[in-house]
N, CA, C and O atoms as a GROMACS GRO file, in nm:
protein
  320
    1UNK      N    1   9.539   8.229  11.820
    1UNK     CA    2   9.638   8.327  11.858
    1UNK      C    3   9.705   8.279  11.987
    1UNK      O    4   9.655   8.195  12.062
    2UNK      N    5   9.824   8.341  12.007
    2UNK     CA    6   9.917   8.244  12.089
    2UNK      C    7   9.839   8.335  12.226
    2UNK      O    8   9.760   8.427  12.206
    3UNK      N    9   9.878   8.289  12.356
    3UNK     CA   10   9.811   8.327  12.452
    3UNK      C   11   9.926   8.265  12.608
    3UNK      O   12  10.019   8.187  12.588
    4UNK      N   13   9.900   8.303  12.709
    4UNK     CA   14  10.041   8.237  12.785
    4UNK      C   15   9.990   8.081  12.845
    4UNK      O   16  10.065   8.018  12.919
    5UNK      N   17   9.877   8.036  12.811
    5UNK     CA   18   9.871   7.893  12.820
    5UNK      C   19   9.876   7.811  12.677
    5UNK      O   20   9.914   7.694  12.679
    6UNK      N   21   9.833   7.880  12.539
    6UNK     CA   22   9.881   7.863  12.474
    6UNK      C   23   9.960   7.892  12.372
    6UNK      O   24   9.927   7.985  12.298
    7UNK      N   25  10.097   7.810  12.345
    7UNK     CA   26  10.207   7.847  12.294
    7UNK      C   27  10.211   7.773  12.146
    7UNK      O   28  10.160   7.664  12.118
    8UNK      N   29  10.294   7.872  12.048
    8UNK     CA   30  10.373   7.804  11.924
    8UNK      C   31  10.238   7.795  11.887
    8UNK      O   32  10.216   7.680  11.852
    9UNK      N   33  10.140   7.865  11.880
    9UNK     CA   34   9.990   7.876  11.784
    9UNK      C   35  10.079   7.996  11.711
    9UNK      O   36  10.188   8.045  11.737
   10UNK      N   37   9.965   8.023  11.591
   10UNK     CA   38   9.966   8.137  11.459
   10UNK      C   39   9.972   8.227  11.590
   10UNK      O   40   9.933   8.201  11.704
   11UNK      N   41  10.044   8.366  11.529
   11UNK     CA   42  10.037   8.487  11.575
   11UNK      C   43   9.930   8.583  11.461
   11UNK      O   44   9.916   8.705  11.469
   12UNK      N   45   9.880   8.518  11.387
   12UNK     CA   46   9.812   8.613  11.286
   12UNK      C   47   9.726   8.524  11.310
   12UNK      O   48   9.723   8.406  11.347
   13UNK      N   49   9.616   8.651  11.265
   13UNK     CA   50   9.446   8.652  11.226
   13UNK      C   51   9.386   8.691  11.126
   13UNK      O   52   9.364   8.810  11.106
   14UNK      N   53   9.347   8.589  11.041
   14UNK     CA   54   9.240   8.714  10.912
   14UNK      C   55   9.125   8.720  10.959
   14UNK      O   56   9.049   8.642  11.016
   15UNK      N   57   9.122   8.866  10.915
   15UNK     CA   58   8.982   8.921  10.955
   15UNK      C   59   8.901   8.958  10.810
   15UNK      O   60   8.778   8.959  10.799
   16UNK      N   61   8.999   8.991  10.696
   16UNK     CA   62   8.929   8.976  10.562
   16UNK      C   63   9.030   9.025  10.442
   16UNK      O   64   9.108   9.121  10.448
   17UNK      N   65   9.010   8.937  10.334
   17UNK     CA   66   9.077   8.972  10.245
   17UNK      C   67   8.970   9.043  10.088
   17UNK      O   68   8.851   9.058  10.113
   18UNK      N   69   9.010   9.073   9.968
   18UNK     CA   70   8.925   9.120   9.885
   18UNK      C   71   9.060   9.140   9.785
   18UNK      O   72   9.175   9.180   9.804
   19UNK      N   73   8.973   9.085   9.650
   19UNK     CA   74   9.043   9.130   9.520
   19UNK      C   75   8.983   9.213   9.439
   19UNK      O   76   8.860   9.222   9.448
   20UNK      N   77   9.052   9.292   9.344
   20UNK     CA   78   8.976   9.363   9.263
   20UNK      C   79   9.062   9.345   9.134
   20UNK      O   80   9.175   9.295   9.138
   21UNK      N   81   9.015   9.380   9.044
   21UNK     CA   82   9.100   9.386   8.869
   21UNK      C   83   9.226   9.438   8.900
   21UNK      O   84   9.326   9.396   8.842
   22UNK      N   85   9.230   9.509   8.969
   22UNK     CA   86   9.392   9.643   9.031
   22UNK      C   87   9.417   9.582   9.133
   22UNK      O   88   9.530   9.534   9.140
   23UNK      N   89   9.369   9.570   9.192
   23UNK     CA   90   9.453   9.501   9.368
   23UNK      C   91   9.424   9.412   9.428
   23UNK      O   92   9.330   9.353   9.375
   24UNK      N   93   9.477   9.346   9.562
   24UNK     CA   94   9.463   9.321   9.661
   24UNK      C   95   9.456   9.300   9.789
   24UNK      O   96   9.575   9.292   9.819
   25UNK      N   97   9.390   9.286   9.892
   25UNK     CA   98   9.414   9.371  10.010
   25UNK      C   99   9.390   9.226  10.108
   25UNK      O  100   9.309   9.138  10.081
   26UNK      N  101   9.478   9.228  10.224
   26UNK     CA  102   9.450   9.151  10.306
   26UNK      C  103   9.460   9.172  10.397
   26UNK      O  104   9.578   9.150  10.423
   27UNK      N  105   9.383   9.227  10.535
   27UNK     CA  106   9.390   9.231  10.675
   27UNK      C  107   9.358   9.153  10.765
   27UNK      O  108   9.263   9.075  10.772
   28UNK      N  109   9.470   9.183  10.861
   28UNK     CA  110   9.466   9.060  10.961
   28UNK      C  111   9.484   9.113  11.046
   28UNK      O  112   9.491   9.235  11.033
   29UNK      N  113   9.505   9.037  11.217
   29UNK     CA  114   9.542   9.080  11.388
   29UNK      C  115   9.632   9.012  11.374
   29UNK      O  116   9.621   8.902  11.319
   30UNK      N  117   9.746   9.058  11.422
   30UNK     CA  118   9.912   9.043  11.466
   30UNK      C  119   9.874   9.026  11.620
   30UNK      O  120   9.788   9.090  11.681
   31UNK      N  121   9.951   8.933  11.665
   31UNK     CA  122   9.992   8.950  11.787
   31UNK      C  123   9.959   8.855  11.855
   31UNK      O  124   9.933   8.748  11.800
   32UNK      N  125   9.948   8.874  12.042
   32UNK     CA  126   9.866   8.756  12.101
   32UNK      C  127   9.823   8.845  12.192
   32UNK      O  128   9.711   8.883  12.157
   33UNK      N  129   9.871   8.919  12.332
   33UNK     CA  130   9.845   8.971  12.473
   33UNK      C  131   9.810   9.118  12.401
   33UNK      O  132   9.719   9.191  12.440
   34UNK      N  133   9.896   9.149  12.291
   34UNK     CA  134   9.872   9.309  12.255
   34UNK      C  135   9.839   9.283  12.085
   34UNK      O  136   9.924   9.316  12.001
   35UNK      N  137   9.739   9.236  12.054
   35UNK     CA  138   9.762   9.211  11.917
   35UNK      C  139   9.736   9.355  11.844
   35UNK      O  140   9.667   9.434  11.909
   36UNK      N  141   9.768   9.384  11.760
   36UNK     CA  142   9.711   9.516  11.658
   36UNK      C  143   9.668   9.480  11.513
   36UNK      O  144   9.724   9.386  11.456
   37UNK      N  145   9.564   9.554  11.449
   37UNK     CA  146   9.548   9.542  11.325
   37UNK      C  147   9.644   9.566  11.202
   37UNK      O  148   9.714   9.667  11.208
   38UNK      N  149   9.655   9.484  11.090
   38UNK     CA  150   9.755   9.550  10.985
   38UNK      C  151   9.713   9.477  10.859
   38UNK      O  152   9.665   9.365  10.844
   39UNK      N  153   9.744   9.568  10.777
   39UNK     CA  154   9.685   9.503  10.622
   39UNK      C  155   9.809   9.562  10.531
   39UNK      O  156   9.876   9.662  10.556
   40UNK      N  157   9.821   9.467  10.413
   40UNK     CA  158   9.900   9.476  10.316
   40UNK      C  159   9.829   9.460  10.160
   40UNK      O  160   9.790   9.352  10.117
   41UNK      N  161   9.821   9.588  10.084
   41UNK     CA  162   9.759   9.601   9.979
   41UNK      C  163   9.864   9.556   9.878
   41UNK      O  164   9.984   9.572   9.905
   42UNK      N  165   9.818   9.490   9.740
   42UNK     CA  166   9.894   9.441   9.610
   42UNK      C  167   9.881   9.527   9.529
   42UNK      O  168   9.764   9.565   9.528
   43UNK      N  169   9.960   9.594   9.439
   43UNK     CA  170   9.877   9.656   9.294
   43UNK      C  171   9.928   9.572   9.214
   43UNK      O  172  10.030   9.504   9.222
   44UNK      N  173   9.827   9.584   9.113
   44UNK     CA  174   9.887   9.489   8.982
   44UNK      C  175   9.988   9.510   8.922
   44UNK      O  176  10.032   9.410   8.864
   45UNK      N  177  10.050   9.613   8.910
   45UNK     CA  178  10.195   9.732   8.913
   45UNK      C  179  10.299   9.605   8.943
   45UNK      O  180  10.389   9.567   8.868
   46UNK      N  181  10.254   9.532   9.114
   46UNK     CA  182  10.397   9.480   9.159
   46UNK      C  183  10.449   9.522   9.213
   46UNK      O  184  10.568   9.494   9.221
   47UNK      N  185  10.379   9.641   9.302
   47UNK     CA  186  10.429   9.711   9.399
   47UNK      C  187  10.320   9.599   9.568
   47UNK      O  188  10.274   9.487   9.547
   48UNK      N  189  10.314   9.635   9.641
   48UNK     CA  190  10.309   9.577   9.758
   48UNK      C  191  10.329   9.704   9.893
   48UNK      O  192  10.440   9.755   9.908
   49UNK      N  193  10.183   9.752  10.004
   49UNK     CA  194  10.199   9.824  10.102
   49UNK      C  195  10.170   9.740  10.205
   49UNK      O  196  10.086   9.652  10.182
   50UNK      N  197  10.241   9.749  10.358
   50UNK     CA  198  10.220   9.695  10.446
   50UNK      C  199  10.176   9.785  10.511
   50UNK      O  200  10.261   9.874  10.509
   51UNK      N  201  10.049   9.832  10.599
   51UNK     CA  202  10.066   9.914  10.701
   51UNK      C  203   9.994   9.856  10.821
   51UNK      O  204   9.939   9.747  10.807
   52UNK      N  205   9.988   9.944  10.988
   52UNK     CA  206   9.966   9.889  11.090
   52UNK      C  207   9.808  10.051  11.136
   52UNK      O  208   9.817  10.173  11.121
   53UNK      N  209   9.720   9.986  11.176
   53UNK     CA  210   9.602  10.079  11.173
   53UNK      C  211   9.575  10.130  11.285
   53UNK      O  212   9.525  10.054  11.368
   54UNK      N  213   9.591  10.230  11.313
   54UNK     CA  214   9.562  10.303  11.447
   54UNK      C  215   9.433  10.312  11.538
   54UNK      O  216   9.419  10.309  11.660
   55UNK      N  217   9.342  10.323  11.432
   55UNK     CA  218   9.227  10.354  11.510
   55UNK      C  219   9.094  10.215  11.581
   55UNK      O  220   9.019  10.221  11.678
   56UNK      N  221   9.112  10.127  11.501
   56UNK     CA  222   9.003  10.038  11.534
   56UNK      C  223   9.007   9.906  11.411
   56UNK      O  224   9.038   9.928  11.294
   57UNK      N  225   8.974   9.780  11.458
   57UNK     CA  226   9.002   9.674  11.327
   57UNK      C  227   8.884   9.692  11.221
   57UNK      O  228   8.763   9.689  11.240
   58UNK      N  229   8.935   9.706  11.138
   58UNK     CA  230   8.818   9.735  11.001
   58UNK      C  231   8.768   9.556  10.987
   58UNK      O  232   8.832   9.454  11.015
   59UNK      N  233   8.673   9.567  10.949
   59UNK     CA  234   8.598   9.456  10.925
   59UNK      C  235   8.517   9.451  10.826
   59UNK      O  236   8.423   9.371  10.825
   60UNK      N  237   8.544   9.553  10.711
   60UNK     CA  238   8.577   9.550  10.574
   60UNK      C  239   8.638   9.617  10.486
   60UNK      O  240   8.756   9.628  10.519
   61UNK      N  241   8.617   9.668  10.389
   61UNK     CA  242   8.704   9.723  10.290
   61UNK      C  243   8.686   9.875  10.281
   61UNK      O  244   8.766   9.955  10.233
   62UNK      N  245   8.530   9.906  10.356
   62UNK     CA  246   8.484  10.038  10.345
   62UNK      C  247   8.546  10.110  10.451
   62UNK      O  248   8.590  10.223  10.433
   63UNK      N  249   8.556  10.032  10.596
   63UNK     CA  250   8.619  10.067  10.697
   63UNK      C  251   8.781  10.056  10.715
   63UNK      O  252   8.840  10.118  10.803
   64UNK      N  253   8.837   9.982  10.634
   64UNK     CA  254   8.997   9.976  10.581
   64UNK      C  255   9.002  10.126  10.492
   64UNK      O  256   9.076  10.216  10.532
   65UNK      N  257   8.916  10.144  10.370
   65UNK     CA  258   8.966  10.273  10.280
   65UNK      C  259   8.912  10.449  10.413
   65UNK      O  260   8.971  10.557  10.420
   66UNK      N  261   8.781  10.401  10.495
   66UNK     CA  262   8.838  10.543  10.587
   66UNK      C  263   8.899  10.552  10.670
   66UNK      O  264   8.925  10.672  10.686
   67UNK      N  265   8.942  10.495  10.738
   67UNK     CA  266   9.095  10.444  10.808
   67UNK      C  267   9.249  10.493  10.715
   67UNK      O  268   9.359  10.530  10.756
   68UNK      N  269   9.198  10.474  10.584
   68UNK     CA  270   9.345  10.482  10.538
   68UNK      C  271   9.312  10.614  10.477
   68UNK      O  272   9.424  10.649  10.441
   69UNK      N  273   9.231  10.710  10.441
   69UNK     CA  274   9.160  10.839  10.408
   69UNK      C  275   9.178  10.947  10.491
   69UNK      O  276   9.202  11.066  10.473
   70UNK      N  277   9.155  10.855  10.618
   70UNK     CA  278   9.206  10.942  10.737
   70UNK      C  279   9.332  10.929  10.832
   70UNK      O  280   9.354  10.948  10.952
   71UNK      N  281   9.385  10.897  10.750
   71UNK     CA  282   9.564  10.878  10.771
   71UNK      C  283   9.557  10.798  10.899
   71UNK      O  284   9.674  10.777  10.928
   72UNK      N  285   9.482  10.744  10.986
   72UNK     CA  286   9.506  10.616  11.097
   72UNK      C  287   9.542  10.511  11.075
   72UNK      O  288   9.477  10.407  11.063
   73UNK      N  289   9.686  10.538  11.065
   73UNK     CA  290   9.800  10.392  10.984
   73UNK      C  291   9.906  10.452  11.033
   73UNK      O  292   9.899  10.569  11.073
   74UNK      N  293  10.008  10.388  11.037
   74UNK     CA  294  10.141  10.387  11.023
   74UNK      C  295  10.210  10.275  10.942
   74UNK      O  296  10.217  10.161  10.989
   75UNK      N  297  10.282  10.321  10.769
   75UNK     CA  298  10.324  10.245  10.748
   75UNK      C  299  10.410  10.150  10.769
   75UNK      O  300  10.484  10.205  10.850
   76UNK      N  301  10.465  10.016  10.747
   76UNK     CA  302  10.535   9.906  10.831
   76UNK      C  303  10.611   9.835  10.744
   76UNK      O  304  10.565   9.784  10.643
   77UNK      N  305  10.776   9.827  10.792
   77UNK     CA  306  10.852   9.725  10.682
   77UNK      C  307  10.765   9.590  10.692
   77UNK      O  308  10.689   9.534  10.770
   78UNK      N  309  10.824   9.572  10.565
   78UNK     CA  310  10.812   9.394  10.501
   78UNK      C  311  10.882   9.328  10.574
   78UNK      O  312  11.003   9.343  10.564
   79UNK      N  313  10.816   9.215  10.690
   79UNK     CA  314  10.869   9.118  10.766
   79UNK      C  315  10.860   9.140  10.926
   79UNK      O  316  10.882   9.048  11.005
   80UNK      N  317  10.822   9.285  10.970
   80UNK     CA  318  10.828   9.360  11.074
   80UNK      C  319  10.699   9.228  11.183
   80UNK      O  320  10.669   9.254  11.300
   0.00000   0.00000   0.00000
């Protein structure tokens, strides 16, 4: 992650991804000095959610679905 001695590194972090028959989900840390958590779910549909997580970085899938259960998200355009 970029940092002010180091520059032009990734601004993203995975912290974990997971597939299932229906979806896929991938969360990562944005950022460098203020990074925040955000994950973007797939459905097999062909639809695609980006959102940004309010409360704390999930560090798996159980802690991503009560996070998103308990509405601590704000959803986020594509590219933001």
């Amino acid at each position: 992650m970029s940092t002010d001695v180091i520059i032009h590194a990734p601004s993203r972090q995975l912290i974990f991804a997971g597939v299932s028959d229906q979806s896929a989900v991938i969360v990562y840390e944005q950022g460098s000095f203020a990074s925040f958590p955000a994950a973007v779910v797939f459905s097999k549909a062909g639809k695609a959610a980006w959102i940004l997580i309010d409360d704390y970085v999930p560090t798996n899938v159980y802690d991503l679905r009560r996070s998103v259960h308990a509405a601590n998200f704000k959803q986020m355009m594509a590219g933001s």
